[in-house]
C-alpha positions in Angstrom: 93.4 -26.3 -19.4 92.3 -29.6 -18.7 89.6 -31.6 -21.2 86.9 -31.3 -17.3 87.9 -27.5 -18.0 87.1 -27.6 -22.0 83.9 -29.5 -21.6 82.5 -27.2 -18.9 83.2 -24.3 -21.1 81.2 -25.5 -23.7 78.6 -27.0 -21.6 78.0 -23.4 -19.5 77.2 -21.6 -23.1 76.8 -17.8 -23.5 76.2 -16.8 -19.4 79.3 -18.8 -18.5 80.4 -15.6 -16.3 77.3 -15.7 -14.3 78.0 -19.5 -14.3 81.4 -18.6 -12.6 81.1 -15.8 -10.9 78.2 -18.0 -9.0 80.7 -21.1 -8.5 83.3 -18.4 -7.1 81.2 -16.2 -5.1 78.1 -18.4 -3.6 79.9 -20.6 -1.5 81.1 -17.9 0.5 77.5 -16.9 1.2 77.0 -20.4 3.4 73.6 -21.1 0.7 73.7 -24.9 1.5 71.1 -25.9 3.2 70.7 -26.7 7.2 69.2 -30.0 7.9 69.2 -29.2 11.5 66.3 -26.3 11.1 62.7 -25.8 12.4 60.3 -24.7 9.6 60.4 -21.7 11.2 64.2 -21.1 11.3 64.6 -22.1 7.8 62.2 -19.8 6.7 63.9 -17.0 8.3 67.4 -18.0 7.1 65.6 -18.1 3.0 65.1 -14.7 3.9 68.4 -13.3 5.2 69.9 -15.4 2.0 67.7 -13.8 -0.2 69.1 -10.3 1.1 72.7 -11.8 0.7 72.1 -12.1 -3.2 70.9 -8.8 -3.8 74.7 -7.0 -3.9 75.3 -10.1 -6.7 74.0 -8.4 -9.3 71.5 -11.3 -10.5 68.2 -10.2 -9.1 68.8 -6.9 -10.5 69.5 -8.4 -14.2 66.3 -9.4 -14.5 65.0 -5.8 -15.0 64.7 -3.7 -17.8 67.2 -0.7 -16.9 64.7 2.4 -17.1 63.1 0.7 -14.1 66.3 -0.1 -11.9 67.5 -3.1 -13.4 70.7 -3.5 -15.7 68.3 -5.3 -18.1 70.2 -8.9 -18.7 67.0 -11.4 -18.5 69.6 -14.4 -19.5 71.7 -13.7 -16.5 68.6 -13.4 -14.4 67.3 -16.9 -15.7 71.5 -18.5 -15.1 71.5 -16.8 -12.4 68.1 -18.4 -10.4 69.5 -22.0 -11.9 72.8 -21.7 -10.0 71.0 -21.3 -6.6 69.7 -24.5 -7.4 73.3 -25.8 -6.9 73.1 -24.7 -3.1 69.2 -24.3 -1.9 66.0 -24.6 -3.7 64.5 -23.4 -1.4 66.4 -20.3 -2.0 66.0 -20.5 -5.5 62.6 -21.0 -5.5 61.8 -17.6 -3.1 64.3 -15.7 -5.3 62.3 -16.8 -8.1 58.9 -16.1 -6.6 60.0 -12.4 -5.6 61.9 -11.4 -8.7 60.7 -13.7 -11.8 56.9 -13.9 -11.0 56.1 -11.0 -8.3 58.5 -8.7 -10.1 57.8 -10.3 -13.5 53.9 -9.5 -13.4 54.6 -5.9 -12.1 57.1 -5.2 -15.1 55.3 -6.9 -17.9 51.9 -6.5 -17.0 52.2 -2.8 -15.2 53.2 0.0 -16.9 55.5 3.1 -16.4 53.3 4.2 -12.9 53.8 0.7 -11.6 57.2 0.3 -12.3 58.2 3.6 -10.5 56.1 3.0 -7.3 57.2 -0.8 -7.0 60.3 -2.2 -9.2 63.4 -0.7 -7.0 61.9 -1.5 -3.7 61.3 -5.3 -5.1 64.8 -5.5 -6.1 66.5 -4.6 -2.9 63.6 -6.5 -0.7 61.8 -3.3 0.3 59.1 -4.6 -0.9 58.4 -8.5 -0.4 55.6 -9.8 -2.6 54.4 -13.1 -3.5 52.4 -13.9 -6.9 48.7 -15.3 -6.3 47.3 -17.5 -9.5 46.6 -20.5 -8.4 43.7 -21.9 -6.1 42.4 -24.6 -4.8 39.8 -25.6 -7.1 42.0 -24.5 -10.3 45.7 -24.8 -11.0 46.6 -25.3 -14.8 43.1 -23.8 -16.1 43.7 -20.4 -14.7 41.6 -18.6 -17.5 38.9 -20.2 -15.0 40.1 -19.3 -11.4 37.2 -17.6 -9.8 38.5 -14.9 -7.4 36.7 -11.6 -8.4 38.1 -7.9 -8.7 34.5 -6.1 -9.3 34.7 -2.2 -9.9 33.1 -0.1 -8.2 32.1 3.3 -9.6 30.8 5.2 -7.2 34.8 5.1 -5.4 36.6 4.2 -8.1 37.5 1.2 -6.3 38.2 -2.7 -7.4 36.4 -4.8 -4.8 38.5 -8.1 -4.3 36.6 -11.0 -3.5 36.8 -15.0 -3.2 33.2 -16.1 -3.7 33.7 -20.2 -3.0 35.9 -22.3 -1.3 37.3 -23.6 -4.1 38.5 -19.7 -4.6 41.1 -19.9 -2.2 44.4 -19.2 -3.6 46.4 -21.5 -2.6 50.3 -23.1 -2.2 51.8 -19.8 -2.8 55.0 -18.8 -2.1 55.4 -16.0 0.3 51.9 -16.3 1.5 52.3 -18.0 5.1 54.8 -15.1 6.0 57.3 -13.2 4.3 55.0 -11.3 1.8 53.5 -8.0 2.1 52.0 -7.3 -1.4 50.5 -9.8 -3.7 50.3 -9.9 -7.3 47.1 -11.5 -7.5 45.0 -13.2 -10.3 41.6 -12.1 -10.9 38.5 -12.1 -13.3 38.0 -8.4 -14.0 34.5 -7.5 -13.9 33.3 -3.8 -14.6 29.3 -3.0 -15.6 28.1 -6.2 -15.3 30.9 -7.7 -17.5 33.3 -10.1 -17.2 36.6 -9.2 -19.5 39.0 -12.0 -18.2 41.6 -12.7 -15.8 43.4 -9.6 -15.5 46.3 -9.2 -12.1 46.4 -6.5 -9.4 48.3 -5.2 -7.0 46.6 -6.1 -3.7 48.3 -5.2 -0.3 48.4 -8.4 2.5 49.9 -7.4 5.7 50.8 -4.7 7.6 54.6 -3.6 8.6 54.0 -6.4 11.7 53.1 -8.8 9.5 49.3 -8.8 10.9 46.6 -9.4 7.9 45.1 -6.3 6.8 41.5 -6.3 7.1 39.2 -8.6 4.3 42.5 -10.4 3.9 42.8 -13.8 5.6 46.4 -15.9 5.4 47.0 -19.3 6.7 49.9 -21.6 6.2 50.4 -24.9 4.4 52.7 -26.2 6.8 55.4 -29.1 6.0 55.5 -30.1 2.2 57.6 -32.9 1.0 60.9 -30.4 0.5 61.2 -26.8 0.3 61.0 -25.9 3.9 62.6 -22.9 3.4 59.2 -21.9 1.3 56.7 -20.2 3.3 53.9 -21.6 1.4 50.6 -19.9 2.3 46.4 -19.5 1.5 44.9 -16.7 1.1 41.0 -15.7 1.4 39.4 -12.2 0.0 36.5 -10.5 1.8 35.8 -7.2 0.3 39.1 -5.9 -0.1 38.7 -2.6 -1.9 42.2 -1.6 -3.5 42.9 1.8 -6.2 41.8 1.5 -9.2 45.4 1.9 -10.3 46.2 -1.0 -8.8 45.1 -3.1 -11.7 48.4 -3.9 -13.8 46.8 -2.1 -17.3 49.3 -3.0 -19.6 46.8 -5.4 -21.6 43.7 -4.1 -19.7 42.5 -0.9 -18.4 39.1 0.5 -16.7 38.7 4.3 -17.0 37.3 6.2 -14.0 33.5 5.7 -15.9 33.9 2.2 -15.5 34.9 1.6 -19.2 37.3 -1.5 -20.2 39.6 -0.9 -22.8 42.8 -3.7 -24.1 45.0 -3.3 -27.1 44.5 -7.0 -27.7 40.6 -7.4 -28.6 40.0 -11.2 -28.6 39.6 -12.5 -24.8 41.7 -15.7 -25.4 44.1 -13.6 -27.4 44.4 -11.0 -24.3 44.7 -13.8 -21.4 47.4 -15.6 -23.2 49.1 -12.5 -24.2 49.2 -11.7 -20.6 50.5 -15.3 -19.7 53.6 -15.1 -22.1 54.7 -12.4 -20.7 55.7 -14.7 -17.8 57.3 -16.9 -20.2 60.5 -16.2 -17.7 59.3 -18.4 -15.2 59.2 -21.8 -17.0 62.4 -21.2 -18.1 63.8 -21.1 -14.9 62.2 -24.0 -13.5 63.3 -25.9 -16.1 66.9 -24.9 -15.7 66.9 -24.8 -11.7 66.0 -29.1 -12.2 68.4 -29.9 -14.1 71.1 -28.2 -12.0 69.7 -30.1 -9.6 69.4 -32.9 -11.1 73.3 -32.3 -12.2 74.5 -32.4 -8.5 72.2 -35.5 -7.7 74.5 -37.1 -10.9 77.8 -35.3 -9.7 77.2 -37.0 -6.0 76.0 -40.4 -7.3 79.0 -40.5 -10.0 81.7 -39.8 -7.4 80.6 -42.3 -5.3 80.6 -44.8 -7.9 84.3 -44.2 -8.6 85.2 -44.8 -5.0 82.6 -47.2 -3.7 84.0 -50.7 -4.5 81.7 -53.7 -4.0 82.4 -57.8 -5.1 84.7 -59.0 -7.4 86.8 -62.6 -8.3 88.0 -62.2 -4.8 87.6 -59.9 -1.4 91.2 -58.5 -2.6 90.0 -57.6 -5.7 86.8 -55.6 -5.8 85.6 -53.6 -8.2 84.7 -50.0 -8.3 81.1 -49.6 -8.9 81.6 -47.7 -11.9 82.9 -50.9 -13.4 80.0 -52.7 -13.9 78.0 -53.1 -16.7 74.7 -52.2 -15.1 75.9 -49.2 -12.9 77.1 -47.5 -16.4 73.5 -47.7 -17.8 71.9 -46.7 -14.9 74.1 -43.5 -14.8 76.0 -42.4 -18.0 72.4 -42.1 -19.9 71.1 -40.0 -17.2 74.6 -37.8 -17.1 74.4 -37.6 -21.4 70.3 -36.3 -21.2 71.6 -34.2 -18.8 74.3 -32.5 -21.2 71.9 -32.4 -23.6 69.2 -30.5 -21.4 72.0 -28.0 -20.5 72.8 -27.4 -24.1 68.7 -27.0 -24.6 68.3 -25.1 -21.5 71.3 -22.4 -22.9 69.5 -22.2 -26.4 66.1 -21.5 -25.2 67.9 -18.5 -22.6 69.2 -17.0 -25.3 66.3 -17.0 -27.2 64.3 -15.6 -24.5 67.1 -12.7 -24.1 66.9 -11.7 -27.1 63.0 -11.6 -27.6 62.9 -10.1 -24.0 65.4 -7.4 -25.0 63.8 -6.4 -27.9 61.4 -3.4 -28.6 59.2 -5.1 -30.7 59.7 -8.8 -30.3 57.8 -10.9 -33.2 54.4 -12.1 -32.1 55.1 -15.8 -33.8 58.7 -16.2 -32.3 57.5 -15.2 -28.8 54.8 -18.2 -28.8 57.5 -20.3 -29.9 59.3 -19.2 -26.9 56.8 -20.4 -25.0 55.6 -23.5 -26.8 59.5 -24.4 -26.3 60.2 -23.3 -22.7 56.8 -25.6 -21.9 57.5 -28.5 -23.4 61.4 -28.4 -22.3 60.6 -27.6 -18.5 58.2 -30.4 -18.4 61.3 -32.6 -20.1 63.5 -31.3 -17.7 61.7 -31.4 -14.7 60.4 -35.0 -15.7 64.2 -36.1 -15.8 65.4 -34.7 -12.5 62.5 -36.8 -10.7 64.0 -40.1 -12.8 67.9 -39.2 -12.2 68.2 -37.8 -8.5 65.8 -40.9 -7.9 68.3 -43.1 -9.8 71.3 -41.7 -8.5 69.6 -42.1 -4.5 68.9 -45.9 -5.5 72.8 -46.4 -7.0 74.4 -45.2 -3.3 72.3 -47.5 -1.7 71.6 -46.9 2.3 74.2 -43.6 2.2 72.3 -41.8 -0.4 69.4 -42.2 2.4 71.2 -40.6 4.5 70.1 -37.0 4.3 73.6 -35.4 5.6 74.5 -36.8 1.9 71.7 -34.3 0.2 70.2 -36.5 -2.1 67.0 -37.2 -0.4 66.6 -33.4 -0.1 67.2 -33.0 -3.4 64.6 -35.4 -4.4 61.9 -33.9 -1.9 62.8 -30.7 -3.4 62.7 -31.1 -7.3 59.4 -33.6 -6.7 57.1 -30.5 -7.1 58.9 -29.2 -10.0 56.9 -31.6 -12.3 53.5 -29.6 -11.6 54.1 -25.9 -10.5 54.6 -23.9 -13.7 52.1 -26.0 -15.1 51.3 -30.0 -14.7 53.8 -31.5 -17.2 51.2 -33.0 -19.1 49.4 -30.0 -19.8 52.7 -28.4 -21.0 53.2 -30.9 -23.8 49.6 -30.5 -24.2 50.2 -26.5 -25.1 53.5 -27.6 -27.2 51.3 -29.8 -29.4 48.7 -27.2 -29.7 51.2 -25.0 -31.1 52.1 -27.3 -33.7 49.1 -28.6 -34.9 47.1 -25.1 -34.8 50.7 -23.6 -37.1 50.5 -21.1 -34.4 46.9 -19.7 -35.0 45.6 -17.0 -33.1 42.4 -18.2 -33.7 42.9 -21.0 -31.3 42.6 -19.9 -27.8 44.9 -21.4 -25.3 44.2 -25.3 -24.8 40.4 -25.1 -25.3 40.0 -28.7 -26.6 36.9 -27.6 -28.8 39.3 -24.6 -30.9 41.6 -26.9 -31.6 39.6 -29.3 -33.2 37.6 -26.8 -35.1 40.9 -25.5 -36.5 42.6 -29.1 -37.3 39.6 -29.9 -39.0 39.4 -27.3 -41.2 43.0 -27.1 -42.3 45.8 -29.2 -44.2 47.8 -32.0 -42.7 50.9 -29.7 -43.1 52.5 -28.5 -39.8 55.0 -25.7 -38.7 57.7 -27.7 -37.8 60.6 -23.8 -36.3 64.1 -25.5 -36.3 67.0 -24.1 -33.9 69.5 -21.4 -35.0 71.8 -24.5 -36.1 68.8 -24.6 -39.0 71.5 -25.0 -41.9 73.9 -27.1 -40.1 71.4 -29.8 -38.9 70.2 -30.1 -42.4 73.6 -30.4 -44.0 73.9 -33.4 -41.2 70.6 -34.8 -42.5 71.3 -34.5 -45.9 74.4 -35.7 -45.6 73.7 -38.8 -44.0 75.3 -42.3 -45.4 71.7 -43.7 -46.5 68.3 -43.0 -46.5 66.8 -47.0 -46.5 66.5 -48.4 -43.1 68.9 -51.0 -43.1 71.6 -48.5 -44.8 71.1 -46.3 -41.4 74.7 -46.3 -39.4 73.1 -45.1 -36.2 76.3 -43.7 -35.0 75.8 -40.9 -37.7 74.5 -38.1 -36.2 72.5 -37.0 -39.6 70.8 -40.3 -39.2 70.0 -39.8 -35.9 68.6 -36.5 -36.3 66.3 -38.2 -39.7 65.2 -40.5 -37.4 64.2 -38.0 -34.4 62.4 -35.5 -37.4 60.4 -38.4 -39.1 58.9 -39.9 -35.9 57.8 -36.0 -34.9 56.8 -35.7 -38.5 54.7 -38.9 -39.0 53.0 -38.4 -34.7 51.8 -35.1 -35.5 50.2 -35.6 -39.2 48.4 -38.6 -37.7 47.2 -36.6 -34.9 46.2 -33.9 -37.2 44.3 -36.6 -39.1 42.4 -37.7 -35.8 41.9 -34.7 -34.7 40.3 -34.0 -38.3 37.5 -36.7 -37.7 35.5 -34.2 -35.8 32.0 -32.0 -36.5 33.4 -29.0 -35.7 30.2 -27.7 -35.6 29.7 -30.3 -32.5 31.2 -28.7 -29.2 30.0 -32.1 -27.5 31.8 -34.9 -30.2 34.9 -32.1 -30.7 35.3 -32.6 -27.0 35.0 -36.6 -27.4 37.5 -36.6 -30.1 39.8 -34.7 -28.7 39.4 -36.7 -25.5 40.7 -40.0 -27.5 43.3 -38.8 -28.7 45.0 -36.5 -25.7 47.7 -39.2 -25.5 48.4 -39.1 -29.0 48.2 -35.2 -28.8 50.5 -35.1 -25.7 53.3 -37.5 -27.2 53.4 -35.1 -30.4 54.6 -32.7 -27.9 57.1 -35.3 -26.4 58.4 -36.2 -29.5 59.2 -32.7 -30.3 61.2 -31.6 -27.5 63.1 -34.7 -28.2 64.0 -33.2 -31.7 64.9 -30.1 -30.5 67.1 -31.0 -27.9 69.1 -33.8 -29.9 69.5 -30.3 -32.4 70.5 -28.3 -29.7 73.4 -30.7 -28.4 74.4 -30.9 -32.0 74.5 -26.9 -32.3 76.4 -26.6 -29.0 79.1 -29.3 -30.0 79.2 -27.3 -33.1 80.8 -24.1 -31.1 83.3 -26.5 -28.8 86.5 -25.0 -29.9 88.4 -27.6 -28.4 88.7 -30.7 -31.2 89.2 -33.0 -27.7 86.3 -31.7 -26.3 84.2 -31.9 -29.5 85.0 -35.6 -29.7 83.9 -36.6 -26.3 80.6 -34.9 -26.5 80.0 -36.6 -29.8 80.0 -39.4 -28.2 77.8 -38.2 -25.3 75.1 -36.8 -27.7 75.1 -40.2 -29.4 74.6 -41.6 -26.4 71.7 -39.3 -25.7 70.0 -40.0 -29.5 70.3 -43.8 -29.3 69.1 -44.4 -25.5 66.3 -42.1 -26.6 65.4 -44.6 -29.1 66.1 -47.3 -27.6 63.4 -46.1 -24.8 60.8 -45.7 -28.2 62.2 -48.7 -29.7 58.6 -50.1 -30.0 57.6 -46.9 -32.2 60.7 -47.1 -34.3 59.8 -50.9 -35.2 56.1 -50.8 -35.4 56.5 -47.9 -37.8 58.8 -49.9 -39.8 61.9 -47.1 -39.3 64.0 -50.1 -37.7 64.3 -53.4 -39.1 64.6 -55.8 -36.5 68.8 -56.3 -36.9 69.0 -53.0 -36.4 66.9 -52.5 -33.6 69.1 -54.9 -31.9 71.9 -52.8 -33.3 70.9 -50.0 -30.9 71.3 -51.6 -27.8 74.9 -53.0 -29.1 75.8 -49.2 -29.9 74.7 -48.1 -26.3 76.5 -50.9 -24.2 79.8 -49.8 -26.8 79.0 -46.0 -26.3 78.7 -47.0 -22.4 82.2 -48.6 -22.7 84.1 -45.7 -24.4 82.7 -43.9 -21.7 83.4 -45.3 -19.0 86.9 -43.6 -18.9 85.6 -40.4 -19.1 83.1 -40.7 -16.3 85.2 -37.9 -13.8 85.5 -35.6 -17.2 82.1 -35.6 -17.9 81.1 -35.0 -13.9 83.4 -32.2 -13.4 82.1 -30.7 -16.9 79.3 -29.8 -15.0 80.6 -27.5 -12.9 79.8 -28.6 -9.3 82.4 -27.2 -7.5 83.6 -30.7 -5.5 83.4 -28.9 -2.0 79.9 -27.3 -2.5 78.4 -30.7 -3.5 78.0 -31.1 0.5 77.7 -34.9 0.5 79.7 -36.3 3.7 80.0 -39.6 2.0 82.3 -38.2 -0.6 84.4 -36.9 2.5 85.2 -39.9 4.2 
């Protein structure tokens, strides 16, 4: 095998079947997308490829095999992210139908639901679209205000949206294709309002007509995703069965009565939410394959595209200049070290999600850690596939050479699946609350009641790699600052756990300066210090995925292999700190010389590189012909 061949199998991690059986098997589907389609027509086509991938096995993986599935959630997550390789559109309406529709029907239903609903999903039977957010609330969803009232006398929930702002609104499926809705709701039953609870709440008839009290419209063009029949949706009195509310977490008996296994309203709603921890995870992964076929394109071109040089005879491939290496081989090194995240967290989630009884604590890591890495990941695709439009100059415009439609359709990936911000938000929350049920969700007011009544000391979970990555630290050749050798990846790894370390305890402290007792100043307090709060998060995920990368390097088995992405990951750690270079100096972790030492390392890092630029590309796994770029043809 070849060192392209080596890399790639240590890049594509535990699902590297469904990594290869995608690469062997999609292409022959014709996935890519069709510039040359009305809205209309590309809507139709997302759903005749949507039936094409139901004989692949991956929609079915997803479930739980007592329901119809074969019960393989990390196949179903590797799976999704593939598609992303060919149409995101596609991906993102597989995604709608069988990670959130079919998710909320098999983790929210129970045993009645699954049996009336979870084979006809799979095979596209059933086509249903998944109805949380609306117009006048998006991230606070504990706050949406569509209404499911009960109504004893038929035993009936009454489905209403009460205000404009009620609307439910950009979803998926909603202009056309879907038939059902799994749809978002604050249960209300004697006069009492127990939460946001989800229902099962037929949309259209077998002509696609609007069944009465149910009003669609359509969002029309967006910046990408045509293939996404994005839709509104308006209740009037839409009476559905009472057994239509999905009861895992909440039921309401034929009297009326509400009854949950999880007492504490907060506790229940979030509960609920982590449930769907599925879907992050695949955004997440679905932007940076994206994102790795935006860097597979640009970095091609740069080793063919030659431009200036001593003499018109003597140009020089773009790849050999100083300034087209930084703009790409940091973006390509992130990207390993998302992939290496990305293939952690999966099988984290698997196992958790193919467990009987999965730990409470370990499941809100899950989701603390699939927030904060798909608002990394989505955060970097927007910077790379922008980058690598910019480095092909007027081709990469060019939209038969896909990167402008990779751009328009990654740019919404920063804010469906929750705004980025308020994703690092909820990672910091974890942190600095130790995990606390008391704390409900991101209520501003909790956590500063909590921080302010407990120690500075916070839960800091480490990967799987826990005892290697502290024989790395401890092993490390110094522990002053100007003893560091940067290149060492224990140091590195110090350096990534002592700025998380020292952000957090001081936003503990701040956070500590509150009267709890004072909903009114926590608010204020908490206010002034979101940024702070927000970077804790950021800071994190950086830790965890310089860990990761160091875990997955770890199980290479090739030593050529290993060496190569050593040098990749250090390149990852030291333009990450080169980027907080500021921090690193203002906090006295870097003494001047060697903050200058940093950007030396990189610019040496860059040039060992350089040689390995193809390697690296191909270790992603684009197949060459599927990256469907006519510039690269010519």
């Amino acid at each position: 095998m070849t060192l392209s061949d080596e890399v790639r199998i240590a890049l594509d991690g535990k699902w590297r079947h469904v990594r290869e059986q995608s690469r062997k098997e999609l292409p022959a589907l014709d996935l890519a997308y069709d510039h040359s389609l009305t809205l209309e027509q590309a809507r139709m086509r997302g759903l005749e490829q949507m039936r094409k991938l139901v004989p692949t096995g991956i929609p079915a993986a997803g479930f739980r095999p007592e329901n119809g599935g074969t019960g393989d959630p990390g196949m179903a997550v590797t799976g999704i992210g593939m598609l992303a390789q060919f149409d995101l559109s596609l991906m993102v309406k597989a995604g709608v139908q069988w990670g959130l529709f079919g998710g909320a029907i098999e983790n929210l239903g129970t045993k009645k639901h699954h049996d009336l609903y979870v084979r006809d999903l799979i095979n596209l039977d059933l086509i249903g679209c998944f109805a949380m957010t609306e117009t006048g609330h998006g991230s606070d969803v504990q706050s949406i205000e569509t209404t499911a009232t009960y109504d004893l006398a038929t035993q009936e929930f009454v489905i209403n949206s009460p205000t404009p702002s009620s609307r439910k609104d950009y979803i998926g499926g909603a202009a056309l294709h879907a038939e059902v809705g799994a749809v978002f709701a604050q249960l209300i039953t004697k006069g009492e309002n127990h939460g946001v609870h989800c229902f099962v709440v037929p949309l259209r008839d077998k002509k696609g007509k609007d069944l009465p009290g149910v009003t669609t419209s359509d969002c029309g063009h967006k910046g990408g995703l045509g293939g996404v029949d994005n839709g509104r949706i308006m209740f009037d009195n839409v009476r559905i069965p009472r057994d239509n509310l999905l009861n895992k977490y909440g039921q309401v008996d034929e009297g009326g009565t509400y009854s949950s296994p999880v007492d504490n309203i907060n506790r229940r709603f979030f509960t609920m939410l982590g449930t769907l921890v599925r879907g992050r995870v695949s955004v997440g992964g679905s932007a940076s394959a994206a994102c790795e076929v935006a860097l597979s394109i640009a970095g091609r071109y740069a080793l063919e595209r030659r431009q200036f040089g001593a003499s018109p005879e003597e140009e020089v491939l773009l790849m050999d200049y100083r300034m087209h290496q930084r703009r790409l081989l940091p973006l390509i090194a992130k990207s390993y070290a998302y992939r290496f995240a990305q293939n952690q967290l999966t099988a984290r989630m698997h196992r958790l999600q193919t467990t009987d009884a999965p730990d409470a604590q370990e499941s809100r890591e899950l989701e603390g850690r699939a927030a904060g890495l798909k608002a990394a990941q989505t955060w970097h695709a927007t910077k790379a596939i922008q980058e690598a439009r910019e480095a092909c100059g007027g081709a990469g415009y060019l939209a038969e050479n896909r990167l402008t439609t990779l751009k328009g359709d990654t740019d919404v990936f920063t804010t469906f699946e929750g705004d980025n911000h308020v994703l690092f938000q909820l990672v910091a929350k974890e942190l600095l609350t130790s995990y606390a049920q008391e704390v409900g969700g991101l209520d501003p007011v909790g956590l500063v009641r909590f921080a302010a009544g407990t120690v500075a000391d916070v839960v800091k979970e480490r990967t799987a790699a826990s005892q290697l990555i502290q024989r790395l630290i401890d092993a490390r050749p110094g522990k002053s600052d100007d003893d560091h050798d940067l290149l060492d990846r224990g140091a590195q790894l110090s350096l990534f756990e002592d700025r998380e370390q020292h952000v957090l305890e001081t936003a503990a402290r701040r956070l500590r300066r509150a009267d709890k007792n004072d909903p009114a100043a926590a608010f204020a307090v908490f206010n002034a210090a979101q940024d702070h709060v927000i970077r804790a998060g950021r800071v994190h995920i950086d830790r965890i995925v310089l860990e990761a990368f160091t875990a997955g390097i770890a199980r290479c088995e090739n030593e050529e292999a290993q060496d190569l992405l050593r040098d990749v990951c250090s390149l990852y750690a030291l333009t990450t700190i080169e980027e907080d270079l500021a921090w690193f100096m203002g906090h006295n972790r870097l003494a001047d010389t060697r903050a200058k030492t940093v950007t030396s390392l990189v610019n040496e890092l860059l040039v060992k590189l350089r040689p390995h630029t193809l390697t690296l590309i191909e270790g992603f796994g684009v197949p060459e012909e599927s990256l469907g770029a006519e510039m690269l043809n010519s």
